[in-house]
N, C-alpha and C positions, 0 to 999 in steps of 0.2 A: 465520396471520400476525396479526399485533400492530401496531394503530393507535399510534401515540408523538407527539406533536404532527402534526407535515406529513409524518410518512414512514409507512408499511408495513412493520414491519421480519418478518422471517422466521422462523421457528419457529427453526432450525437455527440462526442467531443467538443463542442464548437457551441451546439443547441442544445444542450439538457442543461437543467442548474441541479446543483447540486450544493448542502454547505451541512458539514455532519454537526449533528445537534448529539453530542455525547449526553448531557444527563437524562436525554429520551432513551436512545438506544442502548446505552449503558456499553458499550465497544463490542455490539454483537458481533462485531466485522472481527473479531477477535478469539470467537469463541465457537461459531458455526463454520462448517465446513467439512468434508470427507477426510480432505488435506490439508498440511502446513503451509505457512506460507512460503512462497518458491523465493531459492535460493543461490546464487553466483554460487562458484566454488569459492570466491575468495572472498564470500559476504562468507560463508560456510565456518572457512577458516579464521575470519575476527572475532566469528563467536565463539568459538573454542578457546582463541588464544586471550578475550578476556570475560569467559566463562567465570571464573574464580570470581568477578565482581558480579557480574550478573546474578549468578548463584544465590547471594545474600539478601536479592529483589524477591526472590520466589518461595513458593509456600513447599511444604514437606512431600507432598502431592507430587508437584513438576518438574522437583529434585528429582526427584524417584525416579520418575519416566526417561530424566537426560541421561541417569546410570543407566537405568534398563534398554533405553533405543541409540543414547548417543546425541552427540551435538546437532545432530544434521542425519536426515533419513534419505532412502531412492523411495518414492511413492507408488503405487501399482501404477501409474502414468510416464513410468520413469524418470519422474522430473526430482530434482534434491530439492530438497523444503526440509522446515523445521519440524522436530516432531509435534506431535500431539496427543492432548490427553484426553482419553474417554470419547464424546460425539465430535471433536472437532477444535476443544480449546489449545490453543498455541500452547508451548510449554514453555515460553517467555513470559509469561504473562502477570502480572499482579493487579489486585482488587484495590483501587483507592478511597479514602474514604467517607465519598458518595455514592460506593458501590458501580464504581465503572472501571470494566476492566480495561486495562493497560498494557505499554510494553514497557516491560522490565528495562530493555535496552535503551529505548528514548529516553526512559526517567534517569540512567545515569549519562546520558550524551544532554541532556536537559542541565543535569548538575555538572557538567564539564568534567565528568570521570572518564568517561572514553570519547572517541573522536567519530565514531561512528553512531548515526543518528537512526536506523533501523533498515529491516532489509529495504532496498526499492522497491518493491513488489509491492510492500504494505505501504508504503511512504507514496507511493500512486493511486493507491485505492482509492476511486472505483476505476481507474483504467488500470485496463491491462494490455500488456503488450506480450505480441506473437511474432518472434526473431525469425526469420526466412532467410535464405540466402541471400539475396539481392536488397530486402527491405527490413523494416519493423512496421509491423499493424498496430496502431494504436487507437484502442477500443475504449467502450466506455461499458462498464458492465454494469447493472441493473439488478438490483437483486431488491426481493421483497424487504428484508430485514432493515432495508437503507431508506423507507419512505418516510420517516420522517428527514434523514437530509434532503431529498429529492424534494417534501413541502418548502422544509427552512429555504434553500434554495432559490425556490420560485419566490416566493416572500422577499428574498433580499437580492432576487437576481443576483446571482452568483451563477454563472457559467464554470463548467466542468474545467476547462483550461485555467480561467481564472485559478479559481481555489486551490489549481494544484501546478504553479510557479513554481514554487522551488522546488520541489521533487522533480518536473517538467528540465527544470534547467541544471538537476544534479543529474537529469539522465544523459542529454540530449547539449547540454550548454546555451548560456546566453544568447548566440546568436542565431541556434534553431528556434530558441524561445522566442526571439523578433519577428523569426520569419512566420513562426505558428499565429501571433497577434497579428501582424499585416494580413495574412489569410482569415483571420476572426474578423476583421474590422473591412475587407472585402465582403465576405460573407454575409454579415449582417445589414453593410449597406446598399448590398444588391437583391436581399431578402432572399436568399437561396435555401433550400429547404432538400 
């Protein structure tokens, strides 16, 4: 692991490649899971307050589910995250059509309707970060469902950090993001592993 200002960040961050290949996986990162994607209170609170738009992204189905559960749920982990429908599907979510599921929220922060580009949590995927008192751990998680980006990846060498700049420096800012590349360009030239 790798000190980088206030976080921890993980080897595997540094050494996996990784580059999501959507019309393989079709946005399974989107639709598997126990739970929603996790959520600020005050990611919580911009989806509510522009819900009304978002609303008219989603099918009858996900409608449903945000009257029945709500903008934003506590998970049995007690963590807030967005709800979900049925095994795992976000209830943001819409099918485009090449048949890959999506976020509702991106497609109108894509069209410049709102200012908010999706939660961070998914806007990081495949890291995840774990807040502590003194740090943040920032992991890189693995999951079967993502091997086709983990091939694409290798194929175009794409490291984990790479591919995820901006979400990286919407968390953390520009000059953690420097200091994360001088530790990659350390790393890599001293072949550490």
């Amino acid at each position: 692991m790798v000190e980088v200002g206030n976080t921890i960040v993980s080897f595997d961050v540094f050494q996996k490649r990784f580059l999501c290949d959507l019309l393989k996986c079709k946005g399974e990162c989107c639709v598997s899971g126990d739970s929603g994607a996790p959520l600020t209170s005050e990611e919580a609170e911009i989806i509510e307050q522009n819900y009304s738009l978002i609303e008219k992204e989603l099918n009858e189905t996900n409608k449903a589910e945000v009257v029945k559960q709500g903008y934003s749920i506590i998970d049995s982990d007690g963590d807030l995250v967005t709800p979900i429908v049925g095994d795992g599907e976000c209830v943001y979510t819409y099918v485009d059509d090449k048949g890959c599921t999506k976020c509702a929220i991106e497609k109108l922060w894509f069209e410049k309707k709102i200012d908010f580009r999706k939660p961070v949590s998914c806007h990081l995927f495949p890291i995840r970060i774990q807040e502590y008192e003194e740090f943040d751990a920032v992991n890189y998680q693995e999951l079967d469902i993502c091997q086709c980006a983990v091939q694409n990846g290798k194929e175009k060498n794409v490291a984990v950090w790479q591919l995820l700049k901006d979400p990286l420096v919407r968390k953390y800012g520009e000059a953690w993001y420097a200091d994360l590349e001088e530790a990659a360009k350390y790393i890599e030239s001293n072949n550490i592993r």
